[in-house]
Backbone as CSV, one residue per row, in Angstrom:
resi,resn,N_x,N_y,N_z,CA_x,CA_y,CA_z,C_x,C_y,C_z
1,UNK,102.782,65.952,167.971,101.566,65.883,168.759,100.334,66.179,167.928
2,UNK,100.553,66.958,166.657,99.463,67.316,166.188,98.606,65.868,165.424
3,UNK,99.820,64.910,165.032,98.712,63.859,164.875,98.234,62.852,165.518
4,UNK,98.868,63.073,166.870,98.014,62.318,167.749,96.662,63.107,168.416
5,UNK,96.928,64.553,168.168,95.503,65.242,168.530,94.232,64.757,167.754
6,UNK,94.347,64.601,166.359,93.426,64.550,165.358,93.267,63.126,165.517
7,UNK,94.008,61.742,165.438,93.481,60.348,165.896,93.069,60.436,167.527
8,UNK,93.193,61.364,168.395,92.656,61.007,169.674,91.707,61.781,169.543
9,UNK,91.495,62.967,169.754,90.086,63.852,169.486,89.736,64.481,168.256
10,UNK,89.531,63.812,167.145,89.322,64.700,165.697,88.223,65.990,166.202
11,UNK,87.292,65.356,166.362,86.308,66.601,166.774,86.635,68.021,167.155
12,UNK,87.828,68.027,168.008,88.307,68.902,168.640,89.447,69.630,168.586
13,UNK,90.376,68.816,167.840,91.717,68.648,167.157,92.018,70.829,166.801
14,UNK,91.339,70.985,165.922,91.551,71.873,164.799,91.136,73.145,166.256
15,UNK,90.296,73.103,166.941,90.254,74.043,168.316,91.345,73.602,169.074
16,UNK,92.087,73.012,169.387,92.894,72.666,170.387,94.075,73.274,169.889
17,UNK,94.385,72.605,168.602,95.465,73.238,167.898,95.548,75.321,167.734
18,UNK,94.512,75.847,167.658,94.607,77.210,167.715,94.615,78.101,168.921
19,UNK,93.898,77.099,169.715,93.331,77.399,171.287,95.207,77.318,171.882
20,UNK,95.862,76.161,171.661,96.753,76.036,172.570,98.299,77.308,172.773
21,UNK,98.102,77.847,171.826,99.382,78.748,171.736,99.054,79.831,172.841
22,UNK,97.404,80.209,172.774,97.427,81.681,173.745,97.042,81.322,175.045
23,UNK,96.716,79.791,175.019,96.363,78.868,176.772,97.121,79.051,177.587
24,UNK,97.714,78.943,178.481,98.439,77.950,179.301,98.181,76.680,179.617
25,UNK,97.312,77.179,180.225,96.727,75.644,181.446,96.656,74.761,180.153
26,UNK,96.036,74.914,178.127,95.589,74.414,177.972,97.297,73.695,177.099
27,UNK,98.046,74.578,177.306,99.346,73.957,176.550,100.176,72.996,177.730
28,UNK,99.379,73.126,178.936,100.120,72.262,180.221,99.131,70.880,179.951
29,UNK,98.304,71.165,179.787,97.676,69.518,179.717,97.979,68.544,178.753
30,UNK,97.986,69.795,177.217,98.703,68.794,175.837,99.793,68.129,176.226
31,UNK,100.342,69.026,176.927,102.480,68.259,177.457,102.051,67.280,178.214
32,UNK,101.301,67.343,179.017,100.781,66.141,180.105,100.234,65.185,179.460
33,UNK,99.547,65.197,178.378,98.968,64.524,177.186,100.335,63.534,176.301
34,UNK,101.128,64.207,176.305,102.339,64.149,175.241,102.939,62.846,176.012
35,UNK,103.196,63.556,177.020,103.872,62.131,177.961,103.025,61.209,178.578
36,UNK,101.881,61.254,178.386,101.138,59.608,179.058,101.016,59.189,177.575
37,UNK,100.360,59.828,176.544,100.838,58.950,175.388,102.174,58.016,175.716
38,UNK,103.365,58.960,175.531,105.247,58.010,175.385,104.795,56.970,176.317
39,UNK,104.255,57.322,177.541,104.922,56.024,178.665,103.729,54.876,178.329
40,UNK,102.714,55.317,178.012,101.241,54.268,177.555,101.840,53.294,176.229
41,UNK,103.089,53.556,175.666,103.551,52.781,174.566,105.084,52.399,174.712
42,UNK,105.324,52.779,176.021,106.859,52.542,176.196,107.128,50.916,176.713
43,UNK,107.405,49.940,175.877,107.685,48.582,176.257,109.164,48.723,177.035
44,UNK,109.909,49.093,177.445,110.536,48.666,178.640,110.211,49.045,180.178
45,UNK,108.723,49.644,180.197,108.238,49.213,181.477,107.032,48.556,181.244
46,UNK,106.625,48.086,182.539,105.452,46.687,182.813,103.962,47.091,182.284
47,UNK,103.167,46.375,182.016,102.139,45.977,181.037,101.292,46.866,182.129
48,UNK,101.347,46.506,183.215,100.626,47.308,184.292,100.626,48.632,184.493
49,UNK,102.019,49.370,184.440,102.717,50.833,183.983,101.986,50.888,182.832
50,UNK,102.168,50.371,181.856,101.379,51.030,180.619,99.983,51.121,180.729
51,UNK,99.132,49.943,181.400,98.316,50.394,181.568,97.712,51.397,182.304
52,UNK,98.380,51.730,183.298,98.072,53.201,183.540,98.202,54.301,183.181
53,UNK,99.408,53.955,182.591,99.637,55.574,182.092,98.389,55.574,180.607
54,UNK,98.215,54.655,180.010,96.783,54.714,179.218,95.316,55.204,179.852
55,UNK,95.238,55.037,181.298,94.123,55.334,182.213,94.139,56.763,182.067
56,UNK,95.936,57.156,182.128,96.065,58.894,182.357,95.752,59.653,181.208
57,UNK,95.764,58.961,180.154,96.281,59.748,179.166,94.492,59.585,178.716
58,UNK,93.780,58.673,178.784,92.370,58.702,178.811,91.735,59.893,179.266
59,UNK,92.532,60.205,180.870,91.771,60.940,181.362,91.993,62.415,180.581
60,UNK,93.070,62.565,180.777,93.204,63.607,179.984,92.621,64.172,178.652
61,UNK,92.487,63.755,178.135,91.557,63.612,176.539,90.463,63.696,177.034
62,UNK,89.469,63.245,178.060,88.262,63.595,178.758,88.284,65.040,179.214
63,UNK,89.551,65.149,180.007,89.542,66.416,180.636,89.951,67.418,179.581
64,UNK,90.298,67.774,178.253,90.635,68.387,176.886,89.419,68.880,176.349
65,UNK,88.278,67.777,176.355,86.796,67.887,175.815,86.158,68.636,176.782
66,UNK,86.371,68.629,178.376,85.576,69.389,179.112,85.953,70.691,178.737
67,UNK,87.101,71.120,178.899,87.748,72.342,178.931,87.092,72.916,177.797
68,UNK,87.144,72.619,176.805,86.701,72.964,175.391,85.556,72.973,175.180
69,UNK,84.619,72.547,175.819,83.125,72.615,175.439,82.538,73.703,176.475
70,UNK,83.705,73.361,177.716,83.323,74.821,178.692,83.358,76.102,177.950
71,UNK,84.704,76.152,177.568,84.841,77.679,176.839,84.032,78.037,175.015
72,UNK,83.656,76.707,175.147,83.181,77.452,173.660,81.633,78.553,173.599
């Protein structure tokens, strides 16, 4: 996961990565992160499935930057 942190949010990457061990909530969203990545690239379901789970995994990475700019 750590190098999909740094190609999806570099900016934020290197806080996320230190931030996430003493989080919760913020090590529940990476996992939530983890798996809309897999299913956003998983070709044995439909183009439509992937595209959502890309919508999710968008959102999430939005919702990573809020969290993080809240607490800084």
């Amino acid at each position: 996961m750590t190098l999909d942190l740094i190609e999806e949010i570099p900016e934020l990457s290197d806080v996320l990565l230190r931030r996430m061990e003493t989080d919760a909530l913020l090590g529940e969203v990476i996992e939530d992160l983890k798996k809309a990545s897999a299913f956003s690239k998983d070709a044995s379901i439909t183009a439509s499935e992937r595209a959502e789970w890309a919508h999710i995994k968008s959102e999430l990475i939005n919702e990573l930057r809020r969290m993080l700019k809240r607490n800084m």
